[in-house]
C-alpha positions as CSV (number, residue, x, y, z in Angstrom):
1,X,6.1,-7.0,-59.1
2,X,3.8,-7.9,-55.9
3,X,5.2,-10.3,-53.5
4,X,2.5,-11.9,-51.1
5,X,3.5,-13.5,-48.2
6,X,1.2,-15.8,-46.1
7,X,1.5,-17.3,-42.4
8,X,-0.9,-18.4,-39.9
9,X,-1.5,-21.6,-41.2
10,X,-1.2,-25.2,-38.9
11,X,-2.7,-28.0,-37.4
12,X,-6.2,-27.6,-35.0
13,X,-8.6,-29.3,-33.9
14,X,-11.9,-29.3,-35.1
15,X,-14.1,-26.7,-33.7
16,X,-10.9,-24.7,-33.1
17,X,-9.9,-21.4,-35.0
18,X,-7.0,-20.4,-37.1
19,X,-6.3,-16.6,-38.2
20,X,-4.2,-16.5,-41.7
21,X,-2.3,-13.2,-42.4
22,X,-1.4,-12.1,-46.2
23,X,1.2,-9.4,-46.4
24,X,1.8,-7.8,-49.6
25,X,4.9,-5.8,-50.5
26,X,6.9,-4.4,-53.7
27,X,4.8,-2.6,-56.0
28,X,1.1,-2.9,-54.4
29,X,-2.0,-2.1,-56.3
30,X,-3.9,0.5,-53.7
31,X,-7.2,-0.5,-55.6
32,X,-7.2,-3.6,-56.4
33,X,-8.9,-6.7,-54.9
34,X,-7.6,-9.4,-52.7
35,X,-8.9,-12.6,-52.1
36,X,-8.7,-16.4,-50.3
37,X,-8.5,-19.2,-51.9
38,X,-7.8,-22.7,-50.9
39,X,-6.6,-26.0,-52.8
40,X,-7.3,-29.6,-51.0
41,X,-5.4,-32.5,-52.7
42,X,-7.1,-33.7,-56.4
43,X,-9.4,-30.9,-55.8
44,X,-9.6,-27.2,-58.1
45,X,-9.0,-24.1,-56.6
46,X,-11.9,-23.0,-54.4
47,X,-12.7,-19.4,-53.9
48,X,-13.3,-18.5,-50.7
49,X,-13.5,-14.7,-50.0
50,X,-12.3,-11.8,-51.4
51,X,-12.3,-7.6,-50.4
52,X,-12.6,-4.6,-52.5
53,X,-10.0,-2.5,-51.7
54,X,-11.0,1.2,-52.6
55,X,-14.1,0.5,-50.4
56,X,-13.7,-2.6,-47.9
57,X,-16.7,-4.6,-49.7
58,X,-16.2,-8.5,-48.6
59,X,-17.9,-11.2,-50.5
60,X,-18.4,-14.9,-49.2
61,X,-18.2,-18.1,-50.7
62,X,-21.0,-20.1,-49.2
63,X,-19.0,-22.5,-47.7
64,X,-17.5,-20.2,-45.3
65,X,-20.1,-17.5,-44.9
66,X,-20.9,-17.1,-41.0
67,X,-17.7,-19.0,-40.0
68,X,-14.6,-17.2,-41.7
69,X,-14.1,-13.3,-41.8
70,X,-12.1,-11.0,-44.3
71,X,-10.5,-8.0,-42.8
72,X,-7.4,-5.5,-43.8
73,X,-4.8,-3.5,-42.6
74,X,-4.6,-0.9,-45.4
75,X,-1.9,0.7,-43.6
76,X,0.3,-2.4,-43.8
77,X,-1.0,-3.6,-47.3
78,X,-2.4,-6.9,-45.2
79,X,-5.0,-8.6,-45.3
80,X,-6.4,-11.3,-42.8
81,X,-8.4,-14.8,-42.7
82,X,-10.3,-15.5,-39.2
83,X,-11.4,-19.0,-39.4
84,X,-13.6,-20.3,-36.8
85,X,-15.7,-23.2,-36.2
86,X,-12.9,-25.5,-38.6
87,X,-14.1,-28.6,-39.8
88,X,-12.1,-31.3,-41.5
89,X,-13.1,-30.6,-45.0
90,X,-11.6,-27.0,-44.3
91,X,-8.1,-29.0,-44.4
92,X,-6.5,-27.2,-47.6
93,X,-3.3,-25.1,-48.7
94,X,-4.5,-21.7,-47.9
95,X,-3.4,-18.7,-51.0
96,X,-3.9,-15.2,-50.7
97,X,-4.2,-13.5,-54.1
98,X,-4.3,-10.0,-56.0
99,X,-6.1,-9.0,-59.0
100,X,-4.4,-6.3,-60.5
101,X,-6.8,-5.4,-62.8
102,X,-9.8,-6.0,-60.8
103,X,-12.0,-3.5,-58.8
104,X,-15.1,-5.5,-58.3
105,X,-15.3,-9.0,-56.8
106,X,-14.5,-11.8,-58.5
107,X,-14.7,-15.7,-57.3
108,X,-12.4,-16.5,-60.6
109,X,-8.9,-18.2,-59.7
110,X,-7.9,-16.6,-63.7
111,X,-8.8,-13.4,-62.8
112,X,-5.6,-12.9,-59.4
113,X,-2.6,-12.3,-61.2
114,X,-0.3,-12.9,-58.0
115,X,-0.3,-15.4,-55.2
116,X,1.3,-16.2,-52.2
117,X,3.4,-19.4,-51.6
118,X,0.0,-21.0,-50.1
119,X,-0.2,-22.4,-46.1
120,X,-0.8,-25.7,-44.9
121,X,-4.3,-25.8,-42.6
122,X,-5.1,-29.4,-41.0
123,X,-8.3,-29.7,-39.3
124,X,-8.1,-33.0,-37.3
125,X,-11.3,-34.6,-36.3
């Protein structure tokens, strides 16, 4: 069992910048991939980043490529969401996810097998 645990999230003003942390703990997967996601009300799931994990590769969604950043702590089975330049439509429950079986990137919600509890981002205009 992999428990993810997110924090980070809040209210800011546009423009402003947020940083999301995703710690993962109980039986981590030292390969696997992790990846953002976010879910604004009546909306689907929207992918918005993920990492490779045996070799660091990050992969964008276009709606946050240039303004939000991927990075890890491998040491600390953490991962991290810099989010600059926040615009209203960014306003979202924020999830952090693993695919346990995956070792390339995928942008499919079906493919994470765990999630975090999600975090609340408001982007106030």
């Amino acid at each position: 069992q992999v428990q993810l645990l997110e924090s980070g999230g809040g209210l800011v003003q546009a423009g402003g910048s947020l940083r999301l942390s995703c710690a993962a703990s109980g039986r981590t997967f030292s390969s696997s991939t992790m990846g953002w996601f976010r879910q604004a009300p009546g909306k689907e799931r929207e992918f918005l980043t993920c990492i490779t994990w045996s070799n660091g590769f990050t992969y964008y969604a276009d709606s946050v490529k240039g303004r939000f950043t991927l990075s890890r702590d491998t040491a600390k089975n953490t991962i991290y969401l810099q989010m600059n330049s926040l615009k209203p439509e960014d306003t979202a429950v924020y999830y952090c996810a693993v695919g346990r079986q995956l070792r390339i990137v995928s942008t499919s919600p079906s493919q994470y097998d765990y999630w975090g509890q999600g975090t609340q981002v408001t982007v106030s205009s």
